[in-house]
C-alpha positions in Angstrom: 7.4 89.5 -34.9 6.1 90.3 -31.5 2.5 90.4 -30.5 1.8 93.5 -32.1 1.5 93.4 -36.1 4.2 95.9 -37.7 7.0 95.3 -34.6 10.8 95.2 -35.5 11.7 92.3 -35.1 15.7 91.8 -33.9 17.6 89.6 -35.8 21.0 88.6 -34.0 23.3 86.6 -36.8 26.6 86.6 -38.1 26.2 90.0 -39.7 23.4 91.5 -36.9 26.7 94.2 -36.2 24.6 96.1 -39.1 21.6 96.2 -37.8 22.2 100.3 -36.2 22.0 101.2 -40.4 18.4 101.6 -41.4 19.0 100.6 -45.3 20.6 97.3 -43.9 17.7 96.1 -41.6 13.6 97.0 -42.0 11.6 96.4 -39.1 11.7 93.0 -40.6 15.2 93.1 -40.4 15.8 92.2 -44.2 17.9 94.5 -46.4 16.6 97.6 -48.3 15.3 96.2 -51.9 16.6 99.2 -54.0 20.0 99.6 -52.2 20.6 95.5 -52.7 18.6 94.1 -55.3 21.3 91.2 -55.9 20.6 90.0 -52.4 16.4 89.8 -53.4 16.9 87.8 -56.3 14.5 85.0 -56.5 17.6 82.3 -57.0 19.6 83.7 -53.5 18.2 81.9 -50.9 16.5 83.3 -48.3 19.5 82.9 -45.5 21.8 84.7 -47.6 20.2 87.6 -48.2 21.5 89.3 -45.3 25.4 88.1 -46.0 25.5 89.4 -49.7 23.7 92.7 -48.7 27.1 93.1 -46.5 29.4 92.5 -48.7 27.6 95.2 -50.9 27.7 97.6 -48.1 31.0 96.5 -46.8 32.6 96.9 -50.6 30.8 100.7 -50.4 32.8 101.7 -47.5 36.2 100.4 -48.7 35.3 102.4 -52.0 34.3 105.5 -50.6 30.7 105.0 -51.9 28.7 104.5 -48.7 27.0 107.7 -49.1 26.5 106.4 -52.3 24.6 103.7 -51.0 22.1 105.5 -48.2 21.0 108.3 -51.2 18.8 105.2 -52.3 17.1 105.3 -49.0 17.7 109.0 -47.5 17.4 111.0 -50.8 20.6 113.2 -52.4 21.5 115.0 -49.4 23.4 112.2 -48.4 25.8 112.1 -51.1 26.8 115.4 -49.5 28.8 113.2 -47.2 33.2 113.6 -47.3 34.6 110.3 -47.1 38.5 110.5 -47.0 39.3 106.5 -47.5 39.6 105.9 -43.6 38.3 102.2 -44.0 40.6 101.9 -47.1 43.7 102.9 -45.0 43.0 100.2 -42.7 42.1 97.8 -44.7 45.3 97.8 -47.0 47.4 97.9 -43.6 45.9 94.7 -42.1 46.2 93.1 -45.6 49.9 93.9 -45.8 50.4 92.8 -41.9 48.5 89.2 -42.3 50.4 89.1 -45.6 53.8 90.1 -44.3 56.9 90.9 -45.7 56.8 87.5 -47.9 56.0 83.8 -48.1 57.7 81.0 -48.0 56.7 77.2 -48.5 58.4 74.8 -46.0 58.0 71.0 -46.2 58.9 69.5 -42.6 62.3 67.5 -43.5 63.3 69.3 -46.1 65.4 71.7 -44.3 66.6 70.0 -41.8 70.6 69.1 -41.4 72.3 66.3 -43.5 71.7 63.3 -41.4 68.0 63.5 -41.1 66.9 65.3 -44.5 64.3 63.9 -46.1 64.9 63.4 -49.9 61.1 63.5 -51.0 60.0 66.2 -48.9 63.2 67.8 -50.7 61.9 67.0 -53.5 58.2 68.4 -52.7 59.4 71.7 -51.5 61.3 72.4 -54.4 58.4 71.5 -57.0 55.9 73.3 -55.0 58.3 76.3 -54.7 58.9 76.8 -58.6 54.8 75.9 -59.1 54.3 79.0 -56.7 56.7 81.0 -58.7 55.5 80.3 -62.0 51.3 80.7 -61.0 52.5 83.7 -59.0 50.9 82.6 -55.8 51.9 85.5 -53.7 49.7 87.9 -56.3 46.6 85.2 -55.8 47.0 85.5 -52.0 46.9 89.2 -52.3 43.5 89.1 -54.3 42.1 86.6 -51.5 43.1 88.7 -48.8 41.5 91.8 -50.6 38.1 89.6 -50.0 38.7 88.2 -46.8 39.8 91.4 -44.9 37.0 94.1 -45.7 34.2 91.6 -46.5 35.2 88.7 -44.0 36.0 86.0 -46.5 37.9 84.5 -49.5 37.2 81.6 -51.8 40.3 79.8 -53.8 39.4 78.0 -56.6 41.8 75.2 -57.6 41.8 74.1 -61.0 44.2 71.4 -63.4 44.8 73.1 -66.7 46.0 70.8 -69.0 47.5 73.4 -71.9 50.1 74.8 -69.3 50.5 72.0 -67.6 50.0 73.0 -64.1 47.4 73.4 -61.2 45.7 77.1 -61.7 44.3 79.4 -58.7 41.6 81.9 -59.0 40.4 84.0 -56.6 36.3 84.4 -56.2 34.2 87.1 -54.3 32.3 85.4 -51.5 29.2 86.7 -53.0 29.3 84.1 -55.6 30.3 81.2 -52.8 26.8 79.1 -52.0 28.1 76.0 -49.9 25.1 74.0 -49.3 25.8 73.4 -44.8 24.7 70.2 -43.4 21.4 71.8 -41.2 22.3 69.6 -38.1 26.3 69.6 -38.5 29.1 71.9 -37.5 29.7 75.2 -39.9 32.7 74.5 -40.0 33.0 71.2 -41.9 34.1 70.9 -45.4 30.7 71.5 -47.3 30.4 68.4 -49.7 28.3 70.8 -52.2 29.1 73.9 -53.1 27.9 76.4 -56.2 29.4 79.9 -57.6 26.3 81.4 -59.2 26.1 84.8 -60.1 24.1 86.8 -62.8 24.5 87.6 -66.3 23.3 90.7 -67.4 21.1 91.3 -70.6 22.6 92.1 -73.7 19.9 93.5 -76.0 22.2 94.1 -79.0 22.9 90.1 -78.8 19.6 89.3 -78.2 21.1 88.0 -74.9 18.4 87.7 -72.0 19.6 88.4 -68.0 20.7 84.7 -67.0 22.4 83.2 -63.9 25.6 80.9 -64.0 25.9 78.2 -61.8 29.2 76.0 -61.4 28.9 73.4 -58.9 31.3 70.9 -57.1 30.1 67.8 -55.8 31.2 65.2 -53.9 29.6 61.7 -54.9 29.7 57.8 -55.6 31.9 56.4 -58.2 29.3 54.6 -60.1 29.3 52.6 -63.4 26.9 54.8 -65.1 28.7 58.3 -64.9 25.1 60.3 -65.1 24.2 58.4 -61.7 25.6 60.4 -58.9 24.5 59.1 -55.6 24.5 61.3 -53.1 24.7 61.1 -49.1 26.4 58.4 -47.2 26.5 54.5 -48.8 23.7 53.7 -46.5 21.6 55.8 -48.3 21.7 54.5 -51.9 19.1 52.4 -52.9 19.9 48.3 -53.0 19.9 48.1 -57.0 22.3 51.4 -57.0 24.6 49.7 -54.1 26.3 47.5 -56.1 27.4 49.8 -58.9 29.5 51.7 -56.5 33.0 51.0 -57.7 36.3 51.8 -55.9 39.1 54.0 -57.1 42.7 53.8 -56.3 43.7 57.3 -56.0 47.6 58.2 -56.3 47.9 59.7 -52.6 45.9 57.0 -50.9 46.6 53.8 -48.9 43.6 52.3 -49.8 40.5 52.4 -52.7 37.9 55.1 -52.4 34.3 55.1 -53.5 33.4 58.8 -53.9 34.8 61.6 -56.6 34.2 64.8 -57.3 31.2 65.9 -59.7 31.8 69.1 -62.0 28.5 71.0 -63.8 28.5 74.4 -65.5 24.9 75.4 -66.2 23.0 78.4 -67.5 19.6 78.9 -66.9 17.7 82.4 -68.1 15.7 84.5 -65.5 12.8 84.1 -67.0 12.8 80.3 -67.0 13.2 80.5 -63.1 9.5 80.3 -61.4 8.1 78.6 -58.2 10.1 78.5 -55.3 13.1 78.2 -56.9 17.0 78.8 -55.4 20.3 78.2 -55.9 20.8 74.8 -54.8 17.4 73.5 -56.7 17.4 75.2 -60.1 15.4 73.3 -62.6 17.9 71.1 -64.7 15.5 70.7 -67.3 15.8 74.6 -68.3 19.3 74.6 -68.0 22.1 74.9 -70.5 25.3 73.3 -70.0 28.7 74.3 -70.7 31.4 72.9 -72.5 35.1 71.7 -71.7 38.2 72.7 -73.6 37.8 69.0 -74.7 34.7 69.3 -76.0 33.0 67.6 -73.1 29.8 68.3 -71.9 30.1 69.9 -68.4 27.2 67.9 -66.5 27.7 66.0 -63.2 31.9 65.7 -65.0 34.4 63.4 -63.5 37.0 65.3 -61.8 39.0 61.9 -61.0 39.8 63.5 -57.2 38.3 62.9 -54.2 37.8 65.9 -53.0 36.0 69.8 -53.7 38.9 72.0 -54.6 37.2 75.3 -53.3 38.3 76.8 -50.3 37.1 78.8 -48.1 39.3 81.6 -45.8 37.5 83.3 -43.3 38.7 86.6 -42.1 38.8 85.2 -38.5 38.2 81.8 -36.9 34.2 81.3 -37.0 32.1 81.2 -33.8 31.4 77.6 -32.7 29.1 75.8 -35.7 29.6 79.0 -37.5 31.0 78.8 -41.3 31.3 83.0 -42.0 34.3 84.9 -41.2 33.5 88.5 -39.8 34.8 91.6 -41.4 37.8 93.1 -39.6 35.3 97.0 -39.9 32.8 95.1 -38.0 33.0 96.7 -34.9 34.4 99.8 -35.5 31.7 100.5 -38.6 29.9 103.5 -36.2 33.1 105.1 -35.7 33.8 105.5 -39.3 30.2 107.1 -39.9 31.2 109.3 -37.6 34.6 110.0 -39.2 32.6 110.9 -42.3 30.2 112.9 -40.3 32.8 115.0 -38.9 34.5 115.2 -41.6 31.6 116.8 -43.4 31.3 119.6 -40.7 34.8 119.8 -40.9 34.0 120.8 -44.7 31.3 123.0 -44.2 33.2 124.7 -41.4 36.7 125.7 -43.4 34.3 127.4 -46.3 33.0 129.8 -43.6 36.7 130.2 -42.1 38.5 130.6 -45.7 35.9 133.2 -46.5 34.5 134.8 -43.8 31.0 136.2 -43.6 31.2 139.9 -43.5 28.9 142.1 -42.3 28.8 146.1 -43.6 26.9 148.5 -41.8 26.9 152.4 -43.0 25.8 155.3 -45.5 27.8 153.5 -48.4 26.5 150.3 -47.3 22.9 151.1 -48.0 21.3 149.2 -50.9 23.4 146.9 -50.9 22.5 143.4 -49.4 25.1 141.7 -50.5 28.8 142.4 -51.8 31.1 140.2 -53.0 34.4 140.8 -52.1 37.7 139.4 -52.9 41.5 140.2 -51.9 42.7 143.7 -52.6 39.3 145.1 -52.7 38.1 148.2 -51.1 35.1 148.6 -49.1 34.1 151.8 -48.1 31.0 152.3 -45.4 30.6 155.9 -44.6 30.1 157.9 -41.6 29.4 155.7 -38.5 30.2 153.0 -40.5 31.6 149.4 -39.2 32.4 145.9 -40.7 32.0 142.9 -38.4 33.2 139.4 -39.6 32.0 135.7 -38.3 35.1 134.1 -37.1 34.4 130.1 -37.4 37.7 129.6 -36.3 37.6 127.8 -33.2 34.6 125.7 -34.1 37.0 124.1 -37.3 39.7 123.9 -34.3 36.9 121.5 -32.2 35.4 119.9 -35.2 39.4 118.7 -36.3 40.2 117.8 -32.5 37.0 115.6 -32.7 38.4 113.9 -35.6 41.2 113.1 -34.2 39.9 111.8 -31.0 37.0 109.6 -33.5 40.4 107.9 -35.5 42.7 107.5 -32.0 38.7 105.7 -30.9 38.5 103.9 -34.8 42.1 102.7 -34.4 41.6 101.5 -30.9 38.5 99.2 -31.5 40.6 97.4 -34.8 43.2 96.7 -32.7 45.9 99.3 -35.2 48.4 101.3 -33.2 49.4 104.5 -34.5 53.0 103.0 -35.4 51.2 100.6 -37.3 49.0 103.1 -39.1 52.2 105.2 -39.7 50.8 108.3 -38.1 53.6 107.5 -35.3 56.1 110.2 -34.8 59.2 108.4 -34.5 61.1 111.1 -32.1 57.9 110.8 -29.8 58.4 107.0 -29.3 60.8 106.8 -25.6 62.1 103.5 -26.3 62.4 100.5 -28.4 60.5 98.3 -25.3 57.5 101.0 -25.4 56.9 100.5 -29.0 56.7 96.6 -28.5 54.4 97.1 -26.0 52.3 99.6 -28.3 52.5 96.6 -31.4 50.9 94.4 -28.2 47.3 94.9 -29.7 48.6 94.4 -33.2 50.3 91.0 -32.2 47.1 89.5 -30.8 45.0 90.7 -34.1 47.2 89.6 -36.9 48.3 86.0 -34.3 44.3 85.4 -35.1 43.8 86.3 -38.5 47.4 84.0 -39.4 45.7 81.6 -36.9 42.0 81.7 -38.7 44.5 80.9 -42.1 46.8 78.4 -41.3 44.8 74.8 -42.2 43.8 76.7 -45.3 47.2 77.6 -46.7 48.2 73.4 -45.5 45.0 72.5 -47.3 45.8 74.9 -50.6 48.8 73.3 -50.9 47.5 69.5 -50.7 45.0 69.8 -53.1 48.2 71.7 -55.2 50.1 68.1 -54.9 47.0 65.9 -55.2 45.8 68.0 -58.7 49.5 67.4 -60.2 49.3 63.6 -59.0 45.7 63.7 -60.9 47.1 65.5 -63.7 49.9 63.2 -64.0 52.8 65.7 -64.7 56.2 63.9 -65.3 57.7 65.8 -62.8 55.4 64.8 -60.0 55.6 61.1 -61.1 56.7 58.8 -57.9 56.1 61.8 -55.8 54.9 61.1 -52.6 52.0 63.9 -51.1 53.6 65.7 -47.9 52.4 67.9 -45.4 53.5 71.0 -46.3 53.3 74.9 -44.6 52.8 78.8 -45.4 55.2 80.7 -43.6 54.4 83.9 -43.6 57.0 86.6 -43.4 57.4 89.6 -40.3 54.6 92.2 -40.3 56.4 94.5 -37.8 60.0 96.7 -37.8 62.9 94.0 -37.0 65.5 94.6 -35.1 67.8 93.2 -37.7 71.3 93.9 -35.6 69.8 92.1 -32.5 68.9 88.9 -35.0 72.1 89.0 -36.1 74.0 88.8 -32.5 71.5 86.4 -31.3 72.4 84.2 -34.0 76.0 84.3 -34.1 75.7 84.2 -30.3 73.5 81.2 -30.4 75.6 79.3 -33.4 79.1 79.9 -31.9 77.7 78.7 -28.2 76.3 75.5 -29.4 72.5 76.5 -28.2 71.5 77.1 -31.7 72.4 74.6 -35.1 73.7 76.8 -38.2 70.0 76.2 -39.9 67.9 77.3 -36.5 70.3 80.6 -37.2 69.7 80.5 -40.9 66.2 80.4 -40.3 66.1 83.2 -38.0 67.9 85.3 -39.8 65.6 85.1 -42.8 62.2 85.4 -40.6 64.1 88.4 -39.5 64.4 90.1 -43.4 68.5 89.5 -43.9 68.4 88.4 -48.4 68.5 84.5 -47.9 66.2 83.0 -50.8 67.2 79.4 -49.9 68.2 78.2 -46.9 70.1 74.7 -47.5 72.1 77.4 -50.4 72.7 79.5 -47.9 74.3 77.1 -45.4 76.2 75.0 -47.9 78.1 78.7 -49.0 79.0 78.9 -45.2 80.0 75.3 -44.8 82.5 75.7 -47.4 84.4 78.5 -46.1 84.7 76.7 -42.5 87.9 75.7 -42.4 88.5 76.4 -38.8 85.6 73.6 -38.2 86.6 71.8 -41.1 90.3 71.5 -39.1 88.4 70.5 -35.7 86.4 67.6 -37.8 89.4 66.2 -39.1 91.1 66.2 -35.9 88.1 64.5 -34.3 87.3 62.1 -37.6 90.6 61.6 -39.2 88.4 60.9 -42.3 89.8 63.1 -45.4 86.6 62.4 -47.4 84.7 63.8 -44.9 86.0 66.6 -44.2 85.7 67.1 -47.8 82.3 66.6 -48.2 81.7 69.0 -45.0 83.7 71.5 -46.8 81.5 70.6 -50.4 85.3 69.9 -52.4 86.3 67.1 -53.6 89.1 64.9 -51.5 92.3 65.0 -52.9 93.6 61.7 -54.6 96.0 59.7 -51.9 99.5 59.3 -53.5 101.6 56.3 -52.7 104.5 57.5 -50.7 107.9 55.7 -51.8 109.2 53.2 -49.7 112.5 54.9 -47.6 116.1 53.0 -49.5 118.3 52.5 -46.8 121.9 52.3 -47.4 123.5 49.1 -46.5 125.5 47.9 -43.6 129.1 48.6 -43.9 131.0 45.0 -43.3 133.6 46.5 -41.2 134.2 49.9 -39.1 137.5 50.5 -41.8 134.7 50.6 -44.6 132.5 52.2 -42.2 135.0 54.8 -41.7 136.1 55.3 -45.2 132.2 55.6 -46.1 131.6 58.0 -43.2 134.7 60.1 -42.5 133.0 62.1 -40.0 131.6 59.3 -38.0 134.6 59.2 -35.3 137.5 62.1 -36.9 137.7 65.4 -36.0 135.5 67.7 -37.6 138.0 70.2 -37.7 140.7 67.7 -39.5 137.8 67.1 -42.0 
């Protein structure tokens, strides 16, 4: 605080990018009360007050509700503010480039030509490709990204439901994620503790009180009592717990392991919660616990897994021994009050230039101070008379140049050129190599934000194998867990012509193989939904390279099976009756008149 009582203090965090707003920081630097009372709830703890206050504020600009917001502080003149969805507009254009133009799942092996495909990654790709089909995975990645883009982060939750048969995915706001962080480890380890809490509001008419939920995944010793969860390393359980400590042969590991994960779904009311109480040290007493669809009570459950199947995407890769991801409005947040500033002179401004003030001076004008006048009427101002008129004009003219020059400055700090924004004329652009150079910002952003996502797509879909192996679904049985990727689809205009010559270039030179050019071709937007489909359809209609591979093999069946027919049955070719030798040239002559006569004479 400073040695004088009352000084701001500065508070430089993950979210300190607020700090300019005064209904985001005090002079203690904590959030207004009335503008985020979720974030001052007695169960939040105290070093996440700050990050839920942002999401609130963050969610209001994306909304168009920021003015909204800073009425609760600066009184109703600021909901006089114009906000045209600026930080909407760029929000949903960032979400459809990190997104791109689809997704595909690739298992390494799976794809790869005939002599070196690997049958269970084959087999993994195609299960995990129809489980993304049927829980309609592209739809849950949208939702995240809707989180993780404007606030800064997502949260997947992974779930086995055992009426449909198949691992669920839900989608959480990062308001309700509490990981409990190791206080002298790296941010950005896997937490082995983590709650969703969030509040409940009263219902009188139920006689309902205001509660808070609490679902919480823990990582902890497979004991013999299932109510005893030891927590921390082995090291750390006492010697009459240490023995009880059993292993578990899970189905995608080499060897036994001794932890599991812990499931509780609790209830406590507000009321109830007194002392210095938070999220991570509710009383368990007071709670009340939820029920499975089994019946089960939901209190420190065995999951049977090994793991927490939460996880976390930030927005961008986290400072060193940082957790949080950071909104991708961060920096440019002043901009886009100004924006809104401008935009309300801009307001005020076309009122006085639609309808003119109008001064009347004159005999007729006399008594009156004020006319009202509208199209078609007739003023009339007597002898000596004049009107004058205040022509705002050229001050709307500034006030929209300054606009423009505020969303060229908003655009520029995001790292969004115009062509992305589509506000790009497209005769203006001189050639195709300037507007590559113009997507140059636009490459760098969305290269971080895919690379910020990549171990947690890999990591979404292990848990997806691991839950079915748990789950034991008959068609996972025997499988074999394998790495597996999120390909992400083009976020820019392709070039689809070029693609095309590259590959057929490329294939017919021998630089590229025929699924190098398959590939390309559908990173590059051509309709190609499976790739070893799509190759077998050109393999079979081959037949100049079907004729080079028999000339080189001499091998019917394989030629066949290059050509995906089936090899003609070999018939037995007769053996050739020669006619016997004649026993003298007379018979030889008589049986072959024209062996030594003239041809004519015959």
């Amino acid at each position: 605080m400073g040695l004088i009582s009352g000084a701001r203090q500065l508070v430089i965090d993950a979210w300190s990018w607020l700090n300019y707003k005064p209904i985001y920081a005090d002079t203690r630097g904590m959030p207004h009360r009335r503008a985020f009372p979720e974030a001052a709830a007695t169960w939040v703890p105290a070093a996440d007050e700050r990050r839920l206050a942002a999401y609130k504020l963050l969610a209001a600009y994306t909304s168009n509700q920021a003015g909204e917001l800073a009425s609760l502080r600066d009184g109703d003149e600021a909901r006089d503010r114009r906000e045209f969805g600026d930080p909407s507009m760029f929000v949903d254009t960032l979400v459809a480039h990190v997104l791109g133009d689809g997704q595909r799942i690739v298992v390494p092996g799976a794809e790869a030509d005939d002599d070196s495909t690997d049958e269970q990654a084959v087999r993994v790709q195609t299960l995990l490709r129809d489980w993304a089909e049927r829980e309609l995975l592209p739809m849950r990645m949208l939702q995240t990204e809707q989180k993780a883009v404007p606030l800064g982060d997502g949260v997947y939750l992974l779930h086995w439901d055992q009426d449909k048969r198949r691992v669920r995915v839900r989608t959480y706001d990062p308001g309700f994620y509490f990981p409990v962080l190791p206080e002298d480890g790296d941010g950005s380890d896997y937490p082995e503790r983590v709650h969703l809490a969030w509040e409940l509001p009263e219902d009188p008419k139920r006689g309902v009180k205001a509660r808070v939920r609490r679902i919480t995944y823990e990582l902890g010793w497979i004991t013999q009592d299932e109510t005893d969860v030891v927590r921390g390393g082995l090291e750390d359980a006492d010697s009459d717990q240490e023995p009880s400590v059993q292993p578990r042969q899970y189905p995608w590991n080499d060897e036994p392991s001794y932890r599991t994960c812990y499931l509780t779904d609790a209830t406590w009311e507000l009321g109830d919660l007194t002392g210095p109480v938070d999220v991570d040290s509710l009383p368990m007493d007071r709670a009340s616990f939820a029920e499975g669809v089994d019946g089960v009570v939901l209190d420190r459950r065995d999951l049977m897994i090994d793991f927490v199947p939460l996880i976390h995407v930030p927005n961008t890769v986290p400072p060193a021994e940082e957790h949080w991801g950071q909104s991708s409005l961060a920096k440019a947040l002043q901009v886009f009050d100004e924006l809104a500033g401008a935009d309300t002179d801009s307001s005020r401004a076309s009122a006085t230039t639609g309808s003119p003030i109008i001064h009347l001076s004159g005999k007729a004008a006399s008594g009156r101070n004020q006319l009202a006048v509208g199209p078609g009427m007739i003023l009339e101002t007597g002898e000596g008379g004049r009107m004058d008129t205040v022509n705002t004009a050229p001050q709307l003219q500034e006030l929209r140049s300054h606009r423009a020059d505020l969303a060229d400055r908003a655009a520029a700090v995001v790292r969004l050129p115009a062509v992305a924004l589509g506000t790009l004329d497209p005769t203006k652009v001189p050639s195709g190599y300037a507007l590559a150079l113009s997507l140059g910002p636009l490459d760098s952003l969305i290269s971080s934000m895919r690379l910020a996502r990549a171990h947690k797509d890999s990591l979404l879909l292990k848990f997806v194998q691991r839950l079915h192996l748990a789950g034991q679904h008959p068609d996972w049985e025997g499988v074999t867990p394998q790495p597996a990727i999120l390909v992400r689809g083009p976020y820019t205009p392709t070039d689809q012509a070029a693609v095309l010559e590259q590959v057929t270039t490329g294939v017919a030179g021998g630089v590229l193989s025929l699924e190098t050019g398959v590939r390309m071709l559908q990173e590059a937007g051509y309709p190609i939904e499976d790739t070893e489909q799509e190759i077998r359809q050109i393999e079979s209609r081959a037949f100049a390279a079907a004729k080079d591979l028999a000339d080189a093999l001499g091998n019917v069946d394989a030629v066949a099976e290059f050509l995906g027919r089936q090899a003609p049955e070999a018939e037995e070719v007769p053996a050739v009756q020669l006619p016997p030798i004649p026993a003298n040239a007379a018979e030889a002559d008589a049986a072959d008149p024209l062996q030594d006569g003239d041809d004519d004479e015959a």
